[in-house]
C-alpha positions, 0 to 999 in steps of 0.5 A: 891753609895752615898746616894745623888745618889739614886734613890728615892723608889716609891712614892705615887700617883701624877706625880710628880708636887706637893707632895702628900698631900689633897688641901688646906683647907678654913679654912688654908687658912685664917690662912694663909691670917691672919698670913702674915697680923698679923705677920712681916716675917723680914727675907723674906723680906729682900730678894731684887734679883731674880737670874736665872741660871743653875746647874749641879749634882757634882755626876752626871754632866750630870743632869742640871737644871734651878734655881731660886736663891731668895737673901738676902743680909747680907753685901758687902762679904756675900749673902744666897739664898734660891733656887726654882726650877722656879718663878711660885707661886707653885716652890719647894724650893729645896735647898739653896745656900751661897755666898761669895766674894773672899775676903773671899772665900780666907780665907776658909781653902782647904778643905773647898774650895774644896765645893765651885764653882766659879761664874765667867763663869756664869756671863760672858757667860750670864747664870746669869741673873735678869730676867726682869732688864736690863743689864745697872742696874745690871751692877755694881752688875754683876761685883762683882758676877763675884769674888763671890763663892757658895756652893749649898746644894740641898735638893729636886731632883725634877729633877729626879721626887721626890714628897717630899725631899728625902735622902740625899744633893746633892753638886751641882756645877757651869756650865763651858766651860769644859767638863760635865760642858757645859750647855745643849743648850736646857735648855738655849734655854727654858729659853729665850723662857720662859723670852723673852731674848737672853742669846748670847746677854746677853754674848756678852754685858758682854764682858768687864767684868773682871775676876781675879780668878788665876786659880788652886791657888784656890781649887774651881771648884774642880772637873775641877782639878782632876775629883773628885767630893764630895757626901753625904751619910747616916750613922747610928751613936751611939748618945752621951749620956748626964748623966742621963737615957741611951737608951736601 
C-alpha cells in the first residue's frame, strides 16, 4: 500500500471541518488586516478564474470530490491552479493543479505524460464549469481548455476527514464516461443545487464544441489504457553529504 493510500492515525479532537488549533486571536487578526494593506500579494492577484469540477483518486477511483480550481494564467500554453475544496472564505486548499495545452503536452516525454489526464470530457459533458459566467462569455475559453492537460497533485484528503495534511500526494485524475471514471450523480446533483445550475443543460449547450485528442496516440489518461494507476510512497533515503562535518 502506498503512502497516499493510508489512512490517516487518529487525530486530535475536532470533526474534521477545521484543523486543530486555538481561534484566531485579536491581535493576528490585525497583523493580518495590516499585512494585506501594507503589502502587494503580486502572485494572488494575478489569479483571474474560478473553475468548478470534479476528481477522482487514481489509487482509488471510487473516491470523488468536488474542486475549486483558483487560476492564474502565465500565458497562452500554461495555467497554475491552486485547488480548494469548496468557495467558502474557510475552504482548505488542498492541492494544486497545472495546466498545459496540447502543444505542449505534446512535447512531454511518455513517462511523464503517463501523469497527466486530459480535459476534454469535462468540458464537453459540462462538469467544467465558472460558476456564475455565463456560458456565451466563457465560450471561447472552454473551447481551448477542452485541448488542455492537468497534472493534479493533491496535498489534503479531506475526503476521508483529515484535519491537517497528512502523508504523502495523491495523483488525482479526469472524470470520464469509463468505468470508475463516472462521476457520482449525487456529487453533480449537489452542486446545481449549491450554484442554481443544471449541468445537463450546460452539456447540452456544449455540443458543438470539438475535440481533437487522437486517442491512445497520447499516454494521457493512462489508467483508461491499462488499468494501472500511479501512487506515492515515503521512503527513507541517506542524505547527500556536502564536504564538511558528517552526521552521525
Amino acid at each position: 500500500m502506498a503512502s497516499s493510500d493510508k489512512d490517516p492515525d487518529s487525530m486530535p479532537v475536532g470533526d474534521g471541518s477545521v484543523p486543530p488549533g486555538k481561534p484566531m486571536t485579536m491581535g493576528h487578526q490585525v497583523i493580518d488586516k495590516s499585512a494585506q494593506m501594507l503589502q502587494t500579494l503580486k502572485p494572488i492577484k494575478q489569479m483571474s478564474q474560478h473553475a468548478c469540477t470534479f476528481a477522482v483518486y487514481g489509487h482509488d477511483m471510487s473516491r470523488q470530490i468536488e474542486a475549486h480550481h483558483y487560476i492564474t494564467r502565465l500565458n497562452q500554453d500554461f495555467l497554475q491552479c491552486a485547488v480548494y475544496d469548496s468557495n467558502e472564505s474557510s475552504a482548505h486548499l488542498i492541492g494544486v493543479e497545472y495546466i498545459v495545452s496540447d502543444r505542449i503536452f505534446d512535447t512531454l516525454p511518455p513517462e511523464e505524460q503517463k501523469l497527466w489526464h486530459s480535459h476534454d470530457h469535462e468540458v464537453t459533458s459540462g462538469l467544467w464549469v465558472n460558476p456564475g459566467v455565463p456560458e456565451m462569455i466563457q465560450r471561447k475559453e472552454l473551447e481551448s481548455m477542452a485541448h488542455t492537460y492537468g497534472k493534479f497533485w493533491c496535498t489534503w484528503q479531506v475526503d476521508r476527514g483529515d484535519k491537517l495534511p497528512l502523508g504523502a500526494p495523491a495523483l488525482m485524475m479526469s472524470p470520464q464516461m469509463v468505468n470508475m471514471g463516472v462521476v457520482k450523480p449525487q456529487l453533480v446533483h449537489e452542486r446545481d443545487r449549491k450554484f442554481k445550475m443544471s449541468t445537463e443543460d450546460v452539456r447540452k449547450s456544449r455540443v458543438n464544441i470539438t475535440v481533437s485528442r487522437p486517442g491512445n496516440s497520447r499516454v494521457a489518461d493512462y489508467w483508461m489504457h491499462t488499468g494501472k494507476c500511479f501512487a506515492i510512497d515515503i521512503e527513507q533515503e541517506e542524505m547527500k553529504q556536502l564536504e564538511g562535518p558528517k552526521y552521525p
